[in-house]
N, CA, C and O of each residue as an XYZ file, in Angstrom:
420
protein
N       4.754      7.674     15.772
C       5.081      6.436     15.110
C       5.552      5.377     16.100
O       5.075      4.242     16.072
N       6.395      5.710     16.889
C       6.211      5.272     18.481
C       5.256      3.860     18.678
O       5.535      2.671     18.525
N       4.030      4.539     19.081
C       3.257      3.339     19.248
C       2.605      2.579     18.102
O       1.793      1.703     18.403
N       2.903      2.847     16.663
C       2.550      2.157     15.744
C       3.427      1.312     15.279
O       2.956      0.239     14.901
N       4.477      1.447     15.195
C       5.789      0.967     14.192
C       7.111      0.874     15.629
O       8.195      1.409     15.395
N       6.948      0.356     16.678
C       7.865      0.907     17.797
C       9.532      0.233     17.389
O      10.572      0.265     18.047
N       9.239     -0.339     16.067
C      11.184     -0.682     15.667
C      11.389      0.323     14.665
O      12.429      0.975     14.755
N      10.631      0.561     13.770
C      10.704      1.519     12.227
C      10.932      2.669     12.857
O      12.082      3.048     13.074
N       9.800      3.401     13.246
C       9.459      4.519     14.229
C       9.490      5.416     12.524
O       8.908      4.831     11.610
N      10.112      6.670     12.236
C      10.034      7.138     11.578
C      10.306      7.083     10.071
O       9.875      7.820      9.185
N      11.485      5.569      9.966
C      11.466      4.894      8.796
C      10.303      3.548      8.278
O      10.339      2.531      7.585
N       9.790      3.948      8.716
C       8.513      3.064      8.409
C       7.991      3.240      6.806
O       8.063      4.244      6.098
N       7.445      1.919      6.495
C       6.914      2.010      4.644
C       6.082      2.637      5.106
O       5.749      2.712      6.289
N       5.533      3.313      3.923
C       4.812      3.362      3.265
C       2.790      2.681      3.291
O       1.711      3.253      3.449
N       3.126      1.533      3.094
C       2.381      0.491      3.451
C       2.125      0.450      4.983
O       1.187     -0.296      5.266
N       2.682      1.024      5.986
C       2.623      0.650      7.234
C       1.989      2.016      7.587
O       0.833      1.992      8.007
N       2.650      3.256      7.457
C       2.230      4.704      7.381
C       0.690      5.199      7.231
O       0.104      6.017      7.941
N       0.132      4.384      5.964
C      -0.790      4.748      5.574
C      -2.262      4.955      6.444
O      -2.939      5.948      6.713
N      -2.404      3.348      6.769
C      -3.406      3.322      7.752
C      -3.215      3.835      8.924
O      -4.155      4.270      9.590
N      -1.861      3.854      9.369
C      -1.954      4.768     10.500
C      -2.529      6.472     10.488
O      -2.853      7.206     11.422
N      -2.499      6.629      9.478
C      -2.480      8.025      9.182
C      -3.884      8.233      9.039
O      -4.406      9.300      9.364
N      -4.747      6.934      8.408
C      -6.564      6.931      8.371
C      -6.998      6.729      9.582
O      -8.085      7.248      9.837
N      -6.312      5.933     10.685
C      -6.655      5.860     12.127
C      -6.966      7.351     12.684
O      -7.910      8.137     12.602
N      -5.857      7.338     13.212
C      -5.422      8.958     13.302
C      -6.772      9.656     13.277
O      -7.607      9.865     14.158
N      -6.713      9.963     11.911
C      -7.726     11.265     11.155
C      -9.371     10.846     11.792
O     -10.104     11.575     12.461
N      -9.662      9.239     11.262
C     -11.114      8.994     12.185
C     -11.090      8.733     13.448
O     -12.123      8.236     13.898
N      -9.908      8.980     14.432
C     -10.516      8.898     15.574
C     -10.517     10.196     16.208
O     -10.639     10.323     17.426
N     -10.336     11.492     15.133
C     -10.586     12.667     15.638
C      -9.225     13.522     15.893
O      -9.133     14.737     16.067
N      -8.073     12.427     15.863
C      -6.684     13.052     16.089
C      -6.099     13.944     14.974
O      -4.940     14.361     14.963
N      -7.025     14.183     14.051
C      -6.385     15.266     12.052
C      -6.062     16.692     13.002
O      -6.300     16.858     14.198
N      -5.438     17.642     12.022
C      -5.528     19.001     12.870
C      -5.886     19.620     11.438
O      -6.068     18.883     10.469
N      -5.978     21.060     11.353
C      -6.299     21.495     10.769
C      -7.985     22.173     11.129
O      -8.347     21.806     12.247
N      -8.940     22.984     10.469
C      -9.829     23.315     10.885
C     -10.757     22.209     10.237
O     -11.910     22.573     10.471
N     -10.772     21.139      9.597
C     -11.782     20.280      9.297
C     -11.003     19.303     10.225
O     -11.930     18.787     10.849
N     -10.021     18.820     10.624
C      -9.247     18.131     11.506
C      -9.205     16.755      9.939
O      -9.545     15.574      9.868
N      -8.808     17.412      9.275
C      -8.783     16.583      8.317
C      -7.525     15.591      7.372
O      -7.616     14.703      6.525
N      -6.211     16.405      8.147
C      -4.946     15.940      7.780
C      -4.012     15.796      9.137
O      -4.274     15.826     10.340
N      -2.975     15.650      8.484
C      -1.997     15.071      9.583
C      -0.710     16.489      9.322
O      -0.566     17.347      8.451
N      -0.123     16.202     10.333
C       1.350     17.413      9.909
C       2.546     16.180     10.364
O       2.708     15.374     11.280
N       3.224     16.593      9.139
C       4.131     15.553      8.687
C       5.423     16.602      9.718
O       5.474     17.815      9.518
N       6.160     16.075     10.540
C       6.692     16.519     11.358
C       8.768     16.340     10.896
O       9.197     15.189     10.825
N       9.509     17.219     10.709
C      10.528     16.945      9.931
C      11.738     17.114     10.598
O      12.865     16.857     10.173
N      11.466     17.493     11.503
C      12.895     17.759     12.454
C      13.814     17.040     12.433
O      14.946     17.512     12.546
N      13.623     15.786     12.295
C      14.860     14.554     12.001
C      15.215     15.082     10.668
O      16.419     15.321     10.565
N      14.686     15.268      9.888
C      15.147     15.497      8.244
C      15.318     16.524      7.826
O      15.676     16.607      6.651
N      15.097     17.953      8.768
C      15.940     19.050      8.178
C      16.747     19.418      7.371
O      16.838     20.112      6.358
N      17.587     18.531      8.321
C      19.430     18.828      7.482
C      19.153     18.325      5.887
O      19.435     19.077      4.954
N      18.547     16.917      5.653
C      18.379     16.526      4.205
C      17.751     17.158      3.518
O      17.981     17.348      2.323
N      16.442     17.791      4.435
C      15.560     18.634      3.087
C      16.533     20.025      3.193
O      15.645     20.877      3.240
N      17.617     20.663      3.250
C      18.419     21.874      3.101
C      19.353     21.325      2.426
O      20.201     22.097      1.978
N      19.507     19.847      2.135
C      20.564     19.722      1.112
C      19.617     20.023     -0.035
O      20.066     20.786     -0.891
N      18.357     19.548     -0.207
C      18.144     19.556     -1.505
C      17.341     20.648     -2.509
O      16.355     21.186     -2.005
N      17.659     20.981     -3.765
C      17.462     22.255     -4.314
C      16.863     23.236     -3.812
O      16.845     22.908     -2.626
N      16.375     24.182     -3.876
C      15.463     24.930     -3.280
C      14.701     25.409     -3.528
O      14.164     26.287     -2.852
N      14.201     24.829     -5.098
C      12.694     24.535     -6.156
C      11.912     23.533     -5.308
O      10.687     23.587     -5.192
N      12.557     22.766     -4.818
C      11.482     21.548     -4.044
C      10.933     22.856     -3.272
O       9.923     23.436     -3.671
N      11.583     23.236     -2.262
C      10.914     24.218     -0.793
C       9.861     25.268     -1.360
O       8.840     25.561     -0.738
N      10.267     25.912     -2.831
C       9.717     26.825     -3.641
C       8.119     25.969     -3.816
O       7.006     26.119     -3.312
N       8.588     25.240     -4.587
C       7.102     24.183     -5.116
C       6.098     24.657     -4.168
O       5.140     25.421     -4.280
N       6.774     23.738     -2.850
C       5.875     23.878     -1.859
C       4.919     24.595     -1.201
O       3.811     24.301     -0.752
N       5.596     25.642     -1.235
C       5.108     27.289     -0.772
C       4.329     27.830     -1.848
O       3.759     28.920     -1.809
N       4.326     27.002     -2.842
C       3.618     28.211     -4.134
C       2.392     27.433     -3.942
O       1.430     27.818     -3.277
N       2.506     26.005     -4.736
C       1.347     25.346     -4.399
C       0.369     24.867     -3.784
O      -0.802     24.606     -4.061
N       1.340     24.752     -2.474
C      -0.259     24.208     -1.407
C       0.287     24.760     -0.106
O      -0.009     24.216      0.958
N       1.245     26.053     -0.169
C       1.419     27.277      0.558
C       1.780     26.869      2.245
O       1.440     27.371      3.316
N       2.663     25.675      1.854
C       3.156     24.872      3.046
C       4.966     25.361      3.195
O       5.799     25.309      2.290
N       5.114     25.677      4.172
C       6.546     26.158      4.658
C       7.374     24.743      5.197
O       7.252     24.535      6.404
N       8.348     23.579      4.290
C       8.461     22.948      4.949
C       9.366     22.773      5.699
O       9.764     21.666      6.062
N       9.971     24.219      6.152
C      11.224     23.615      7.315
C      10.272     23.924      8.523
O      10.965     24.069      9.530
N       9.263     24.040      8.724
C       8.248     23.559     10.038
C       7.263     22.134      9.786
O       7.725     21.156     10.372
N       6.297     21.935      9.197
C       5.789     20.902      9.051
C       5.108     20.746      7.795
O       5.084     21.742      7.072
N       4.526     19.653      7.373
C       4.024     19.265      5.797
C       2.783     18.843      6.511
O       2.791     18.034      7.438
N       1.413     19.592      5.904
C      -0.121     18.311      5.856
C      -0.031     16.856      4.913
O       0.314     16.500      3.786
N      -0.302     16.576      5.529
C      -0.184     15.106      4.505
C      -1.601     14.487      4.950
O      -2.103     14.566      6.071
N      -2.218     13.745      3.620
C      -3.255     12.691      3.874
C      -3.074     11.435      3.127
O      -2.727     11.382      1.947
N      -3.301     10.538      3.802
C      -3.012      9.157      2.723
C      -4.029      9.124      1.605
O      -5.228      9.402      1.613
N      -3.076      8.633      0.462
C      -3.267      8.944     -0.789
C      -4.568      8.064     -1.022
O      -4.875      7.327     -0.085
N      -5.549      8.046     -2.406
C      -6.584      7.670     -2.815
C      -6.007      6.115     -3.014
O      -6.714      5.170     -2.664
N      -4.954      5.944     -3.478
C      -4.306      4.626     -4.681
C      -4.166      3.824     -2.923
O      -4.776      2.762     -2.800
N      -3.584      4.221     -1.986
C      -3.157      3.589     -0.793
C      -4.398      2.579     -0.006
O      -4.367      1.413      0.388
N      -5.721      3.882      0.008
C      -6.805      3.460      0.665
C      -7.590      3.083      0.342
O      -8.603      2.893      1.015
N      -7.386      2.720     -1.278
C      -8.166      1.582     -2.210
C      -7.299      0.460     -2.074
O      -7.802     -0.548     -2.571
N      -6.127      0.275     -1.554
C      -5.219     -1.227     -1.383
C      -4.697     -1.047     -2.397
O      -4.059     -2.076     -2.619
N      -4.442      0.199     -3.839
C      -3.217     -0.161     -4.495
C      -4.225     -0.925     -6.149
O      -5.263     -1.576     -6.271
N      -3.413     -0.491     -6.913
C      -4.125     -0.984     -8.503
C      -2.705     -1.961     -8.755
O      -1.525     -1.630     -8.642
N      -3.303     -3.286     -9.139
C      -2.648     -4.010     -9.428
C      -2.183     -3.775    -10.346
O      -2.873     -3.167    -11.164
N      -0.721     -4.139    -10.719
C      -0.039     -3.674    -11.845
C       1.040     -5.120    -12.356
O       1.349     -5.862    -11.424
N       1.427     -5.390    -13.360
C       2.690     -6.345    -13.534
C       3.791     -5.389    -14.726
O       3.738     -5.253    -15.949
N       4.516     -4.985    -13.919
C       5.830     -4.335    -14.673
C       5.280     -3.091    -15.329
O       5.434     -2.943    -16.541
N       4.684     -2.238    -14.642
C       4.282     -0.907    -15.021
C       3.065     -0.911    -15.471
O       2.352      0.002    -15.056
N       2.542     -1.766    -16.296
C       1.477     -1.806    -17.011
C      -0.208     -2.388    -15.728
O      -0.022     -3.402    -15.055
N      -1.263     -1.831    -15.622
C      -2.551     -2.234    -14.795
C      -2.773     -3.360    -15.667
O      -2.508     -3.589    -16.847
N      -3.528     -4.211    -14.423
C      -3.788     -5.618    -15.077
C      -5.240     -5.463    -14.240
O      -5.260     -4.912    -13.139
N      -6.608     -6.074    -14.954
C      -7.495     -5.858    -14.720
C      -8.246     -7.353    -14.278
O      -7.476     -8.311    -14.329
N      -9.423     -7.607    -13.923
C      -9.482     -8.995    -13.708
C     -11.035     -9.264    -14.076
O     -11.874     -8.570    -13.500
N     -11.382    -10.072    -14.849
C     -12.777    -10.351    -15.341
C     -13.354    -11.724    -15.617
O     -13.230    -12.369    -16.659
N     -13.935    -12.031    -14.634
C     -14.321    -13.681    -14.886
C     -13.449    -14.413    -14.125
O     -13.522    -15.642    -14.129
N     -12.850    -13.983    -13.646
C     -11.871    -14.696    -12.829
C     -10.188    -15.489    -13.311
O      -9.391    -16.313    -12.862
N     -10.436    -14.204    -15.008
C      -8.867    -14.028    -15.773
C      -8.420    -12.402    -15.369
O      -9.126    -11.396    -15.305
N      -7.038    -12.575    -15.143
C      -6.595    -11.223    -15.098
C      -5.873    -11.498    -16.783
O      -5.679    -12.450    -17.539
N      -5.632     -9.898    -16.761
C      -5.455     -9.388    -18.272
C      -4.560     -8.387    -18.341
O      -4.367     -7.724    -17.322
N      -4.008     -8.153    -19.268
C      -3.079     -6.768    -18.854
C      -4.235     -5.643    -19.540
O      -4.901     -6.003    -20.510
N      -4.372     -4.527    -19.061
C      -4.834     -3.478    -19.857
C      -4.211     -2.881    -20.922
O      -2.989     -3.025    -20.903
N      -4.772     -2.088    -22.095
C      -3.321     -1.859    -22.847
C      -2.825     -0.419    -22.444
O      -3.378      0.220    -21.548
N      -1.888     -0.009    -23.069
C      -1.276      1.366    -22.751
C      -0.937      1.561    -21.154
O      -0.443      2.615    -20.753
């Protein structure tokens, strides 16, 4: 994060994270055997992820069989690398003709 974010460094949004993380992966830097994700690296945040329950750590290990007091795969999300669904106050707002609209529900 270093050379992406060199004031944030590891507190970096979200928004800033993302594309770094699509860089990354297409210029061949993913690991994994498709080299297809990133490993979310936690050593700064140990101590916080051992404060918290130990259903989160459980989750983890059951579902996508990740141990996270070593590292997390992570890939930037679908919603991120489409730029995000416009929304106003929870609700998607759609745009047609060059009116936006709220969707219902």
């Amino acid at each position: 994060m270093e050379r992406y974010a060199p004031n944030a460094k590891d507190l970096a949004s979200r928004d800033v994270v993302r594309p770094i993380l699509t860089i990354e992966i297409r210029e061949g830097r993913g690991v994994g055997k498709l080299k297809d994700h990133i490993h979310l690296h936690l050593e700064t945040w140990l101590a916080v992820i051992h404060e918290r329950p130990a259903r989160h750590r459980r989750t983890a290990r059951i579902f996508a069989g990740v141990d996270v007091n070593r590292t997390i795969p992570v890939l930037p999300t679908v919603h991120y690398n489409m730029g995000g669904i416009r929304q106003c106050h929870g609700e998607a707002v759609t745009r047609a003709n060059g009116t936006e609209t709220l969707v219902p529900g």
